[in-house]
HTML snippet that shows the backbone in 3Dmol.js (N, CA, C, O; Angstrom):
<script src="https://3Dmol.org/build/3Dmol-min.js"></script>
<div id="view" style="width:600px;height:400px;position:relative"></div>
<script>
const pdb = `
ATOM      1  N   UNK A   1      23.490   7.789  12.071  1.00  0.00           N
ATOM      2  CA  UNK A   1      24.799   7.183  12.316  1.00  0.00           C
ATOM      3  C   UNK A   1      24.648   5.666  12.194  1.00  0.00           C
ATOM      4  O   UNK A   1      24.056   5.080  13.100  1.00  0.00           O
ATOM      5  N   UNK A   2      25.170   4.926  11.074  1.00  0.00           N
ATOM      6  CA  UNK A   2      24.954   3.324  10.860  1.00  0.00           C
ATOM      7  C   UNK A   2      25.591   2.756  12.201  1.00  0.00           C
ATOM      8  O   UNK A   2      25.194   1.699  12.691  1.00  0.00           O
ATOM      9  N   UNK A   3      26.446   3.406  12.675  1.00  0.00           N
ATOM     10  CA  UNK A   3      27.505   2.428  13.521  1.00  0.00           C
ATOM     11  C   UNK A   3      26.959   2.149  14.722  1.00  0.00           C
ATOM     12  O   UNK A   3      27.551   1.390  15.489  1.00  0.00           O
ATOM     13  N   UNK A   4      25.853   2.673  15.031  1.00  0.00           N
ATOM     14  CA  UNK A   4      25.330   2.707  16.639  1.00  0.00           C
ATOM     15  C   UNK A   4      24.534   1.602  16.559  1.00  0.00           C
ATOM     16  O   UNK A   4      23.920   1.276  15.543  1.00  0.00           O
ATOM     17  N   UNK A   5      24.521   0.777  18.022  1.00  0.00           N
ATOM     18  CA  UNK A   5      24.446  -0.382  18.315  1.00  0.00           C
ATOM     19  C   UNK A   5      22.668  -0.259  18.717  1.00  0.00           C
ATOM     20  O   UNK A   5      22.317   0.378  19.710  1.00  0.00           O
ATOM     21  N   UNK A   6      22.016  -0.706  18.131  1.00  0.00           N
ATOM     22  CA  UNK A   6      20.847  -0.982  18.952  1.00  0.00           C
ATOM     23  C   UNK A   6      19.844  -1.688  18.925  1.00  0.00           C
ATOM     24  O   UNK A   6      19.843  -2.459  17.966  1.00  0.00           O
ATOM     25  N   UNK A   7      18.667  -1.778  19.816  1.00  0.00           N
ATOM     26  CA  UNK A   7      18.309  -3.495  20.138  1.00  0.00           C
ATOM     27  C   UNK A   7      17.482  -4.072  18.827  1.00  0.00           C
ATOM     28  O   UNK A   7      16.844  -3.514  17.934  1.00  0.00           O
ATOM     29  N   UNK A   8      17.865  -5.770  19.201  1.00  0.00           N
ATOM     30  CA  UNK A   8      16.699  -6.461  17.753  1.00  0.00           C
ATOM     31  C   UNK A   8      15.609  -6.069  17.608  1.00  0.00           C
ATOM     32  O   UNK A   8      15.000  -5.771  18.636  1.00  0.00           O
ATOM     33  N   UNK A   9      14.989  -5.925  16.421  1.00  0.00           N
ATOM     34  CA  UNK A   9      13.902  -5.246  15.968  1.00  0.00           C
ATOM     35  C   UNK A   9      13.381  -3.750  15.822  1.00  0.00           C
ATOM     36  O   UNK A   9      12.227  -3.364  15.637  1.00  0.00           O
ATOM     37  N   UNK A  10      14.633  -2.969  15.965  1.00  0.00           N
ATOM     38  CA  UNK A  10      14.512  -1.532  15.901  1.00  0.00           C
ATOM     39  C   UNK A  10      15.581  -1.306  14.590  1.00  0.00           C
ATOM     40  O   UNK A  10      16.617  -1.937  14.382  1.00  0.00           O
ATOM     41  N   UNK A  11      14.982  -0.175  13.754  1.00  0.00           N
ATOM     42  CA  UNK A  11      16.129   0.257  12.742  1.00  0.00           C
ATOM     43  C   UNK A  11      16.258   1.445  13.202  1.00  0.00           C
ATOM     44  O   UNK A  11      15.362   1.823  13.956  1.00  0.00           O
ATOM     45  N   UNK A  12      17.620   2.584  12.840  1.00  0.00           N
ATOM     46  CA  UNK A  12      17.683   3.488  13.055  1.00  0.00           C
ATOM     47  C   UNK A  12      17.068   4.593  11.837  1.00  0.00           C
ATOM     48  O   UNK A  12      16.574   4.096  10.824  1.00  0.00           O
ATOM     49  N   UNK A  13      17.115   5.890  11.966  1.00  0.00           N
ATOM     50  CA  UNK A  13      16.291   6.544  10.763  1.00  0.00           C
ATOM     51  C   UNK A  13      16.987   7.051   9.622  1.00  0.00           C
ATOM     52  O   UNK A  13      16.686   7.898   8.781  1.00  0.00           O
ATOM     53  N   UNK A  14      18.117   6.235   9.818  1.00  0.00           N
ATOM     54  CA  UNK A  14      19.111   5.846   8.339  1.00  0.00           C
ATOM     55  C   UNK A  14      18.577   4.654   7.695  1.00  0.00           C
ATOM     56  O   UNK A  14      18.424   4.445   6.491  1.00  0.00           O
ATOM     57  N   UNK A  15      18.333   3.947   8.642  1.00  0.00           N
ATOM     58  CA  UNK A  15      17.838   2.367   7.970  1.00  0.00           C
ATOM     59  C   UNK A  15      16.129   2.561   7.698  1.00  0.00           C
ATOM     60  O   UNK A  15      15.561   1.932   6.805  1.00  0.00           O
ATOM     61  N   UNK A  16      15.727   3.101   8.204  1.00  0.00           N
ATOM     62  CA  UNK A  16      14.055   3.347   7.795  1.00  0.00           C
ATOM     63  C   UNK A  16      13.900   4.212   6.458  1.00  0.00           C
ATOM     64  O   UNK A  16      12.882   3.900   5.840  1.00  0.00           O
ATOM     65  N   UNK A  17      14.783   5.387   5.763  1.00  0.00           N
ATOM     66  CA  UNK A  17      14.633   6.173   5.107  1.00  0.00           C
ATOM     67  C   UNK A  17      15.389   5.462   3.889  1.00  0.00           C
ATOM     68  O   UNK A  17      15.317   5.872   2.731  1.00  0.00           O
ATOM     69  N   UNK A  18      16.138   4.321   4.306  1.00  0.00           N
ATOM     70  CA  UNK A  18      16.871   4.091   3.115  1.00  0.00           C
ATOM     71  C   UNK A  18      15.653   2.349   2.693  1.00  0.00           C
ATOM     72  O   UNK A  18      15.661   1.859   1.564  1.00  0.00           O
ATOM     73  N   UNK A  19      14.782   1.752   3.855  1.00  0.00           N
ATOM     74  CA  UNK A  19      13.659   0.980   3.692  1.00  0.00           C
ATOM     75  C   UNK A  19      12.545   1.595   2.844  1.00  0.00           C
ATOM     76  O   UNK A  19      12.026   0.927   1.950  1.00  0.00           O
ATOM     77  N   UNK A  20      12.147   2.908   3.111  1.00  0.00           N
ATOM     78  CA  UNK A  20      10.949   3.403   2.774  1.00  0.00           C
ATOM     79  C   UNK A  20      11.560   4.208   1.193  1.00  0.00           C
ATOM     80  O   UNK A  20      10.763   4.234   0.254  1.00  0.00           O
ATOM     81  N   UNK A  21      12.827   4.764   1.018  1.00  0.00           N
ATOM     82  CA  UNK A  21      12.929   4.786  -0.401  1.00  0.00           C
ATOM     83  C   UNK A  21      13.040   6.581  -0.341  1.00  0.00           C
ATOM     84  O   UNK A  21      13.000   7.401  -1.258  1.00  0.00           O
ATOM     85  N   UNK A  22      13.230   6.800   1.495  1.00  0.00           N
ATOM     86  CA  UNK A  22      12.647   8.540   1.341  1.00  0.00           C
ATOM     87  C   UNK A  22      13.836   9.372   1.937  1.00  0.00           C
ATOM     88  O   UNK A  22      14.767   8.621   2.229  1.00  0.00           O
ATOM     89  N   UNK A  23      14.023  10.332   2.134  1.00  0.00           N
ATOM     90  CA  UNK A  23      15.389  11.218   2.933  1.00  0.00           C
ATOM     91  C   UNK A  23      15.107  11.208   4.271  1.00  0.00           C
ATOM     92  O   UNK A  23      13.918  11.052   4.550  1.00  0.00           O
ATOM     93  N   UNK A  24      16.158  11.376   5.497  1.00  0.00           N
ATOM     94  CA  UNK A  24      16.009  11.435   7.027  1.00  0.00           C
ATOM     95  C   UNK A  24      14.627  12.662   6.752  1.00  0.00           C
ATOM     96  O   UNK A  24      13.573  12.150   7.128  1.00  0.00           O
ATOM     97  N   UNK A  25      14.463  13.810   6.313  1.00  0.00           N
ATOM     98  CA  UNK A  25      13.210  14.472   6.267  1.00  0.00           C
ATOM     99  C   UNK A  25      12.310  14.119   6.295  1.00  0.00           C
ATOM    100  O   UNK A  25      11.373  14.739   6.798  1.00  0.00           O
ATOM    101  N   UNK A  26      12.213  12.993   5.775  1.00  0.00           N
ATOM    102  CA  UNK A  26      10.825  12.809   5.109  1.00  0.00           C
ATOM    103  C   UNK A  26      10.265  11.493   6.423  1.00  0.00           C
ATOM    104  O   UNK A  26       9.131  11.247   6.835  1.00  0.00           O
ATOM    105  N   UNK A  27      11.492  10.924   6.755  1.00  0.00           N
ATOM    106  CA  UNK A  27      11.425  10.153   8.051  1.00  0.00           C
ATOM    107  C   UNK A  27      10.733  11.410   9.457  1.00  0.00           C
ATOM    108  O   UNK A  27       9.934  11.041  10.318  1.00  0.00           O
ATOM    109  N   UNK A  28      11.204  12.627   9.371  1.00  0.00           N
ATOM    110  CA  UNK A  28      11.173  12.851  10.400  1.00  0.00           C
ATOM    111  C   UNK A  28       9.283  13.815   9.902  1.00  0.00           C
ATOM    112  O   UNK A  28       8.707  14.420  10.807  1.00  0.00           O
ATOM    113  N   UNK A  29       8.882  13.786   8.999  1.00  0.00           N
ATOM    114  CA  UNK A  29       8.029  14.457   8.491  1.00  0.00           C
ATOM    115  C   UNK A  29       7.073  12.929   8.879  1.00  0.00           C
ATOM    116  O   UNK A  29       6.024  13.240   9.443  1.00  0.00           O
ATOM    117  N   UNK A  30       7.193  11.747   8.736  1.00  0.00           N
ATOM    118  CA  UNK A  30       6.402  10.633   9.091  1.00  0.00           C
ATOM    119  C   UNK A  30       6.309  10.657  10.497  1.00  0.00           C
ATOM    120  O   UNK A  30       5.635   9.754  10.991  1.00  0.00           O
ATOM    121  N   UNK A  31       6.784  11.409  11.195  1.00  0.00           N
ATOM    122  CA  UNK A  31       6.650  10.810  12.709  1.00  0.00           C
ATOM    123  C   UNK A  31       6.338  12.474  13.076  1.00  0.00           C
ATOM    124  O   UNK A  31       6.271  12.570  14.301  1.00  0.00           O
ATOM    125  N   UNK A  32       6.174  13.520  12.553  1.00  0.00           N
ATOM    126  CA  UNK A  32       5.599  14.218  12.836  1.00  0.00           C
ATOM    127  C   UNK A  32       4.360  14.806  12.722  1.00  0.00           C
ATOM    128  O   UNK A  32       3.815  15.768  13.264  1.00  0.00           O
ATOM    129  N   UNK A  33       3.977  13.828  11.708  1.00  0.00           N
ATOM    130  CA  UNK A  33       2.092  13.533  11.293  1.00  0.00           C
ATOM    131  C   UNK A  33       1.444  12.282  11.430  1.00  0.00           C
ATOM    132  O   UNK A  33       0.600  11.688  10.758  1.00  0.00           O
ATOM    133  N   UNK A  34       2.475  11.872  13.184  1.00  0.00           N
ATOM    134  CA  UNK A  34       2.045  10.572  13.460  1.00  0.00           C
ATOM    135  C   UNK A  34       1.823   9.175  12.854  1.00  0.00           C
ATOM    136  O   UNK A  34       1.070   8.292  13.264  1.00  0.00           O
ATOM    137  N   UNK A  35       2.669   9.169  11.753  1.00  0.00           N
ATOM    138  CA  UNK A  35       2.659   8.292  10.578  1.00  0.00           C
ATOM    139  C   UNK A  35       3.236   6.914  11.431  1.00  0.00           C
ATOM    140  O   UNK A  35       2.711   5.824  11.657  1.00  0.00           O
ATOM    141  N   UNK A  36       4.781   7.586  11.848  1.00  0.00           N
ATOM    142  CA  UNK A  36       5.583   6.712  12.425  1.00  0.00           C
ATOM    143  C   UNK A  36       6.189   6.816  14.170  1.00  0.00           C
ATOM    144  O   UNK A  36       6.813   7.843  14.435  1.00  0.00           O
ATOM    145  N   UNK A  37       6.058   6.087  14.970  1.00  0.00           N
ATOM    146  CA  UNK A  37       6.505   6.344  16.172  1.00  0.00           C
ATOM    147  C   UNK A  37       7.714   5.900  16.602  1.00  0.00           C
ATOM    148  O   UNK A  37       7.940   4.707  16.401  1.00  0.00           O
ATOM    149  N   UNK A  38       8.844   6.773  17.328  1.00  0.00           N
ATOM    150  CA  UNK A  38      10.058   6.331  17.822  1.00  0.00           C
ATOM    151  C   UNK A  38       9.685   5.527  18.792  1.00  0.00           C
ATOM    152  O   UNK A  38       8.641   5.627  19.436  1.00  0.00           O
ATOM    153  N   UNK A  39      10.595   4.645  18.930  1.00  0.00           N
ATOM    154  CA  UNK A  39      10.468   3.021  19.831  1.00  0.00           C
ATOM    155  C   UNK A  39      11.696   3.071  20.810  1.00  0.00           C
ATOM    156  O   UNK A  39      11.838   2.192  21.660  1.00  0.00           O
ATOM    157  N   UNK A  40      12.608   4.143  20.676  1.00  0.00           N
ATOM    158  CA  UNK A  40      13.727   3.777  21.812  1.00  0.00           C
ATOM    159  C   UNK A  40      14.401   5.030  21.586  1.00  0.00           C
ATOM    160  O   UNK A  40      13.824   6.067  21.258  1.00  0.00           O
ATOM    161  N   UNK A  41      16.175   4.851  21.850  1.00  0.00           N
ATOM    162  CA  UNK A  41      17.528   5.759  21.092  1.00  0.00           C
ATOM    163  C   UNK A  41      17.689   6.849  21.922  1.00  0.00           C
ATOM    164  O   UNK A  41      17.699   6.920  23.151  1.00  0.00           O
ATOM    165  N   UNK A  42      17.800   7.595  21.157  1.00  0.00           N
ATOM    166  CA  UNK A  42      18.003   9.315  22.235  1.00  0.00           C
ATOM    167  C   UNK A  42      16.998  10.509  21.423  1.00  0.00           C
ATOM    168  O   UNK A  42      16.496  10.262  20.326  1.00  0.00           O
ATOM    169  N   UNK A  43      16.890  11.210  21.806  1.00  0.00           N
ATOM    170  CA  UNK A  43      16.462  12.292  20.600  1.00  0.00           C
ATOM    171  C   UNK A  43      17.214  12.616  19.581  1.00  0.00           C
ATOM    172  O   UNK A  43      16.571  13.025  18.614  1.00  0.00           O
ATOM    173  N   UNK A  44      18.595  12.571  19.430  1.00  0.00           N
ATOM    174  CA  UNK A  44      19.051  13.060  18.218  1.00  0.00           C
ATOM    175  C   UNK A  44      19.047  11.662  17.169  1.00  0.00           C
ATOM    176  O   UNK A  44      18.822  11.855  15.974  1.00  0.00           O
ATOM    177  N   UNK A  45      19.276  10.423  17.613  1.00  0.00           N
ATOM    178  CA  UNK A  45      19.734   9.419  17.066  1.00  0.00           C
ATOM    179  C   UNK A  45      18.473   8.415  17.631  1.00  0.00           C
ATOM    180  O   UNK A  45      18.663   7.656  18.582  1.00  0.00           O
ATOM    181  N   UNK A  46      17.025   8.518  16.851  1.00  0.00           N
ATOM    182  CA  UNK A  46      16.031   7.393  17.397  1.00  0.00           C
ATOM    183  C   UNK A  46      16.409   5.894  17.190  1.00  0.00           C
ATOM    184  O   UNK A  46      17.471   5.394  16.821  1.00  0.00           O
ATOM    185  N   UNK A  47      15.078   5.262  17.581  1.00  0.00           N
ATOM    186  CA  UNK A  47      15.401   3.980  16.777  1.00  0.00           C
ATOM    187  C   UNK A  47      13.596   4.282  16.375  1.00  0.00           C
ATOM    188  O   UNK A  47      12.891   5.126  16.931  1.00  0.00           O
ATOM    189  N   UNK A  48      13.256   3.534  15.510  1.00  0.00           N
ATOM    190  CA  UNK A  48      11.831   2.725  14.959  1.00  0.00           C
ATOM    191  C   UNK A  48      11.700   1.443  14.613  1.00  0.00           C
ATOM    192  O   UNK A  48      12.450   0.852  13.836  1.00  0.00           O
ATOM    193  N   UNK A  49      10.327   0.770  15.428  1.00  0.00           N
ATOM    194  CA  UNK A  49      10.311  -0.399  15.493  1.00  0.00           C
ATOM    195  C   UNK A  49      10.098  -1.351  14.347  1.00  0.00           C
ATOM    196  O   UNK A  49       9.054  -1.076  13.755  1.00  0.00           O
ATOM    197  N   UNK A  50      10.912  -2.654  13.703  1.00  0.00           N
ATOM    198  CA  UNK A  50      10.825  -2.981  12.576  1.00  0.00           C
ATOM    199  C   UNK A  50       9.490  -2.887  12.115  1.00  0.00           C
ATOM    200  O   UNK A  50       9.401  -2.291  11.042  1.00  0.00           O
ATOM    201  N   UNK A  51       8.068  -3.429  12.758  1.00  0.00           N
ATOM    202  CA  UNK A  51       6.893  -3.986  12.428  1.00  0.00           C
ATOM    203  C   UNK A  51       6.778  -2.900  12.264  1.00  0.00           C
ATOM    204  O   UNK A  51       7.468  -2.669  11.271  1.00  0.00           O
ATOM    205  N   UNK A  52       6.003  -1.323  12.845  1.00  0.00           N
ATOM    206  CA  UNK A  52       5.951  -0.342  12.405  1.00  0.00           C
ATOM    207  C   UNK A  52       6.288   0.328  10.681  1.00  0.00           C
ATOM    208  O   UNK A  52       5.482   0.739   9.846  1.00  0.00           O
ATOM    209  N   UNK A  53       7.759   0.222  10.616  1.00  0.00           N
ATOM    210  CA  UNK A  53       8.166   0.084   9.072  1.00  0.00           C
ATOM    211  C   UNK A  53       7.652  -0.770   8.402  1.00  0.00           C
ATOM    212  O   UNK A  53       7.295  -0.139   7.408  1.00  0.00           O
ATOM    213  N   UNK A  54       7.366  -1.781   8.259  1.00  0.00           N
ATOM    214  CA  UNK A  54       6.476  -2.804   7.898  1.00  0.00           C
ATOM    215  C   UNK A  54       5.538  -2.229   7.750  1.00  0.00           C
ATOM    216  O   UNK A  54       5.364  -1.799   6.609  1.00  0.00           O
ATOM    217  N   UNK A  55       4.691  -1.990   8.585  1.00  0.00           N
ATOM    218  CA  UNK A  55       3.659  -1.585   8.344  1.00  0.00           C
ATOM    219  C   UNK A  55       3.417  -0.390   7.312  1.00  0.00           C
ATOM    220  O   UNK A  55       2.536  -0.514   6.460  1.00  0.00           O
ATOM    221  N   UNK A  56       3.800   0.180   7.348  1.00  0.00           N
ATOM    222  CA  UNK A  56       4.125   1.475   6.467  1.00  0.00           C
ATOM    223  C   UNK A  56       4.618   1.055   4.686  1.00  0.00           C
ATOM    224  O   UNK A  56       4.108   1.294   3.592  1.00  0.00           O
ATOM    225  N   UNK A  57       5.503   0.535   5.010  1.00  0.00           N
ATOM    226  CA  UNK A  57       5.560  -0.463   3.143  1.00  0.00           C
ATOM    227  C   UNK A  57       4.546  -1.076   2.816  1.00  0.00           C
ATOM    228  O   UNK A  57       4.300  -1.136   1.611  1.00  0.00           O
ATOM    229  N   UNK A  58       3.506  -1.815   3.906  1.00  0.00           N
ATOM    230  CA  UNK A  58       2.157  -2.581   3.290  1.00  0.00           C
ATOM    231  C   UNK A  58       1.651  -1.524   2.837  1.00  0.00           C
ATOM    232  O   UNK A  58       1.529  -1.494   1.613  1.00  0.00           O
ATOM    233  N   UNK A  59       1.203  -0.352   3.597  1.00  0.00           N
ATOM    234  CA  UNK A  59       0.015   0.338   3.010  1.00  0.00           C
ATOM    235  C   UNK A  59       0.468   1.370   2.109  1.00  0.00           C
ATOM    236  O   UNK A  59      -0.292   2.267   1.746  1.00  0.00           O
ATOM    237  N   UNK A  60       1.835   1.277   1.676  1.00  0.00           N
ATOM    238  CA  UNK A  60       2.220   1.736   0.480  1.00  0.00           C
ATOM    239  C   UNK A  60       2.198   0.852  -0.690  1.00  0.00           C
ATOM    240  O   UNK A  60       1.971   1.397  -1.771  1.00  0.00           O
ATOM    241  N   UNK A  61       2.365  -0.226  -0.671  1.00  0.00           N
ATOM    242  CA  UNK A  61       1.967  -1.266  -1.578  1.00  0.00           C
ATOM    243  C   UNK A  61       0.724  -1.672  -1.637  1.00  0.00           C
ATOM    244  O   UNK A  61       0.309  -2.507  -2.441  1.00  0.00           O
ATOM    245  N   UNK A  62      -0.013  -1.040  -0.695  1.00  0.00           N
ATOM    246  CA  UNK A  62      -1.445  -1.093  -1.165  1.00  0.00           C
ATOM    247  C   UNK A  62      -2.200  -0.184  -1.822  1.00  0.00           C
ATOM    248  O   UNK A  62      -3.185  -0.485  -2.495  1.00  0.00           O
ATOM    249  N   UNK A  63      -1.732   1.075  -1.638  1.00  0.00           N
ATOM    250  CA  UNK A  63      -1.764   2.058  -2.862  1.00  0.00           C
ATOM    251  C   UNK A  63      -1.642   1.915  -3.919  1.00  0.00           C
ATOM    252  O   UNK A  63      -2.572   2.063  -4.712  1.00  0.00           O
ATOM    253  N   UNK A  64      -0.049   1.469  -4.369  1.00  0.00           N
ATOM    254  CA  UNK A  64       0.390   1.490  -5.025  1.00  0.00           C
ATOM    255  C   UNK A  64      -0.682   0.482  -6.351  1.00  0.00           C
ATOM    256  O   UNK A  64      -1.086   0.862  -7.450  1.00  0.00           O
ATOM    257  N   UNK A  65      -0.902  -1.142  -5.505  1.00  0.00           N
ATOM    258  CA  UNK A  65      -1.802  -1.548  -6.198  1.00  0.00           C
ATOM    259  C   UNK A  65      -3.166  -1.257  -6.749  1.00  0.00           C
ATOM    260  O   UNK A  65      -3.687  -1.831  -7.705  1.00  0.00           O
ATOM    261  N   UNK A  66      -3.671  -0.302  -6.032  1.00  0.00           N
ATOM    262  CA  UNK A  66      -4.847   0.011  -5.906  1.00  0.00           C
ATOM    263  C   UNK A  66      -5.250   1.316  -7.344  1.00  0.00           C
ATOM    264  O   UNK A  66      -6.379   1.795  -7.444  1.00  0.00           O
TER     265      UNK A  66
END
`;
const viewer = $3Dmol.createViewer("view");
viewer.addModel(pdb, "pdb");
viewer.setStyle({}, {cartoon: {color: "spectrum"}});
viewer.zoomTo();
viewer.render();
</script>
């Protein structure tokens, strides 16, 4: 849900899946092989912490270069 309000430095897993380039699945497939950890929200509607996502695009761009 874009419209939900929540705190600086957290995206929701609309905004992480549409960062990482992947579907809410594939978001929820990252945090179920400990890839990615929820940082706040509710259970149906998380948040994840920006640096976290960050982190996750570096070491995909480090692949990628590699």
């Amino acid at each position: 849900m874009e419209s939900q309000f929540i705190r600086p430095g957290h995206l929701t897993a609309h905004q992480v899946a549409k960062q990482l380039g992947i579907s809410l699945g594939g978001v929820r497939l990252l945090v179920h092989r400990g890839q990615l950890k929820r940082s706040g929200g509710t259970p149906r509607q998380p948040w994840y912490a920006v640096d976290d996502v960050a982190g996750l695009l570096a070491k995909r761009a480090e692949r990628a270069a590699a």
